[in-house]
N, C-alpha and C positions, 0 to 999 in steps of 0.2 A: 966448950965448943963441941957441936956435933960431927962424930964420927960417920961418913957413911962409907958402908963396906960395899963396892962393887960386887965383889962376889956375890955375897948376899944377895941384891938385890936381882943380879940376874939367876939367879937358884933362882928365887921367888917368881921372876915374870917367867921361868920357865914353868916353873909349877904351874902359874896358873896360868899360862898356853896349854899346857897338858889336862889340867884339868877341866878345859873351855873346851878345847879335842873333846875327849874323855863326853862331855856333856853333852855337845853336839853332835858328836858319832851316836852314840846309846842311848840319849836324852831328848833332846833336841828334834833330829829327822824322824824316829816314832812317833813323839806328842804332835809332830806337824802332820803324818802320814795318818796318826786317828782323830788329829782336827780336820784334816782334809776332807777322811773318809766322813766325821760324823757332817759334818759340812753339808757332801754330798748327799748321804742318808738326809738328811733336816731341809737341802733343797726337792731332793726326790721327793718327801716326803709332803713337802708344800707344796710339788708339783700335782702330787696325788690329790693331796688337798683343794689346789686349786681347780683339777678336772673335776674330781666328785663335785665341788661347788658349781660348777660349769652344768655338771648334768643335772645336779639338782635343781639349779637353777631352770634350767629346761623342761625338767620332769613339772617342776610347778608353773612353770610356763605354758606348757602342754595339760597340765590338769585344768589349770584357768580358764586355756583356750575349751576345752574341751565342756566344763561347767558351762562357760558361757554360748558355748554350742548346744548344749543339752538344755537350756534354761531358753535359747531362740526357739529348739525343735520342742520343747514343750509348750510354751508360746502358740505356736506354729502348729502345735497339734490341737490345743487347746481351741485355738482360731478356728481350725477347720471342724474339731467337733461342735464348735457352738453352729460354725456354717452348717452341717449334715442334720445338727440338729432342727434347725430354724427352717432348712428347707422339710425337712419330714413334716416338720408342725402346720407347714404351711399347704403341705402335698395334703395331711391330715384333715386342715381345713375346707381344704379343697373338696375330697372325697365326701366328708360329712354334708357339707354345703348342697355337694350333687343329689348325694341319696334324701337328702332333706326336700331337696324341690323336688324330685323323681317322686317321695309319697305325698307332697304336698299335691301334684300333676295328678298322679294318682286318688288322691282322697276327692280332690274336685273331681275327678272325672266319672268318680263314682260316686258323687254327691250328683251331678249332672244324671248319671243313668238311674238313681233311684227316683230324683224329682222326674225326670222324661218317664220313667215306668209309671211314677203316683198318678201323673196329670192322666198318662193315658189310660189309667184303671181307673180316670175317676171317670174320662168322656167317655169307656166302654161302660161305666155303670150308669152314667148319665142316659146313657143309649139305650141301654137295655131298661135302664125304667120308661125311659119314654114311651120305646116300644112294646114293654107291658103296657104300662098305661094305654095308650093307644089301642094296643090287639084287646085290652077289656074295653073299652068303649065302642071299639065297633063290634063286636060282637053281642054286644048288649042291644044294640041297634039295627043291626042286619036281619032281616026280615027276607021271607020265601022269597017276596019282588025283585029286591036288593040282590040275591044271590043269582033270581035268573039274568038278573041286568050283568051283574059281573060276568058270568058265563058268558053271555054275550057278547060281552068287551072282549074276551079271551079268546074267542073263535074267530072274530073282527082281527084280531091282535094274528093266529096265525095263521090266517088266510090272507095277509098282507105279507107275509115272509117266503121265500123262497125255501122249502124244505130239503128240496135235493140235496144241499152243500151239505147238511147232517147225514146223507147216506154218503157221499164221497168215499170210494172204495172197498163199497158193497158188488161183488162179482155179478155177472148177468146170469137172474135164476135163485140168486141166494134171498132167502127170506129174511125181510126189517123186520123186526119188533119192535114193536112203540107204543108206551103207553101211557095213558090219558090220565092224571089224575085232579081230582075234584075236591073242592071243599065241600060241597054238597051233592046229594044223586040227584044225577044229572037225568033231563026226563029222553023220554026214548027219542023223541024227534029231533033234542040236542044230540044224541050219541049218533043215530042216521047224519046230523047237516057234518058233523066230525068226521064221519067215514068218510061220506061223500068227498069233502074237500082235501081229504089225508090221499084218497087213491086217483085225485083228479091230480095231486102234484105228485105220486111216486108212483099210479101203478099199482098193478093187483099183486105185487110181489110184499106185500105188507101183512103182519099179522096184528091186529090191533086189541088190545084190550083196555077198561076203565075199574079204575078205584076208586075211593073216596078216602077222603083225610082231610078232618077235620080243622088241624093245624094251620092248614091254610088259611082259614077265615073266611075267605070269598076266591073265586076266580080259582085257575087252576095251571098244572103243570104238565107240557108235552116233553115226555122224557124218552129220548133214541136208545141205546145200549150204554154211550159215554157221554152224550150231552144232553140237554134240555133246553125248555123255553120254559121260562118261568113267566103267566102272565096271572101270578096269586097275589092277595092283598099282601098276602105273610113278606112276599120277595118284595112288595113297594115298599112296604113299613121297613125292613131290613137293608134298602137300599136308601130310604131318609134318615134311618139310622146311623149308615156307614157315614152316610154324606154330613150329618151333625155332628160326628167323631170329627170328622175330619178338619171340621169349622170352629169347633168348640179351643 
């Protein structure tokens, strides 16, 4: 049968009270006081963990936003240089365009003033043959008769004009010059009916003298100081002349 010793047994549960003491005083409250600490360190530590993740999470948040801002405003710039460009291309077109009809305006209008100079170099040469032509044929045909006849026309011609108006602001006393010029010498009775009729319109205040030039052809020229009368073949042929210019 089994013995059980009291004694014994309370020694034993003393011991190991004491030794439970003993464990939980020295043993025990430190291993709790550096699992608490490590505890706290291991949540601090996820805490840290968890902000850095937080801002990282942000920082890449912010870089995304930021890419995808940079990726709008390249867009966006992109947009507008093709706009800046498209409008220059078109300003460009524009300019070329202008300067293009400006030399095209120009090239016609200088196409216009070279045909307007030809036509009219051609009717001033059409003119001047004619009136060659012409001043040779009558002069080929004019005869002594023929010339006093013109002469006559010529004196007719300015014995119908009022002469005065050519002396107009000749002073009272001042001497006219005027003189008579002829295609052919004129005979003396022609040069008297000349005077005669020159001092019955101005007056003995006249100096008169006569030439001859042949250029004329027929008929002749009463020339003042600044003006004349031209009543010579050469001035009719140069006046159907102009007048052909003019109609041609």
């Amino acid at each position: 049968m089994l013995e059980i010793n009291i004694s014994t047994i309370l020694l034993q549960m003393a011991n190991f009270f004491i030794l439970a003491f003993i464990l939980y005083r020295f043993l025990l409250t430190p291993l709790q006081n550096v699992l608490q600490k490590r505890e706290q360190k291991v949540s601090h530590s996820m805490d840290a963990a968890e902000t850095t993740r937080a801002e990282a999470e942000e920082l890449r948040r912010q870089y995304e936003e930021k890419n995808n801002n940079i990726d709008a405003e390249i867009a966006a710039r992109k947009n507008e240089a093709r706009i800046v460009i498209e409008q220059s291309r078109q300003q460009m077109l524009r300019e070329v365009q202008t300067q293009v009809e400006q030399v095209q305006s120009q090239t016609e209008e200088a196409l216009a003033r070279l045909q307007a100079k030809a036509l009219q170099d051609h009717k001033e040469e059409l003119g001047r043959l004619a009136g060659a032509f012409t001043k040779g044929i009558l002069s080929d045909v004019l005869t002594p008769e023929l010339h006093t006849a013109f002469q006559k026309t010529f004196l007719a011609k300015i014995r119908a004009m009022d002469l005065s108006r050519f002396t107009e602001g000749t002073r009272p006393g001042e001497v006219t010059f005027i003189k008579v010029i002829l295609a052919s010498q004129p005979t003396g009775i022609f040069q008297d009916q000349v005077s005669v009729m020159i001092q019955e319109n101005l007056g003995d205040e006249i100096r008169l003298s006569f030439e001859v030039d042949r250029d004329l052809i027929a008929g002749g020229i009463l020339r003042f100081e600044n003006q004349l009368i031209d009543g010579s073949l050469r001035g009719q042929i140069q006046n159907y002349q102009k007048r052909y210019q003019e109609l041609a």
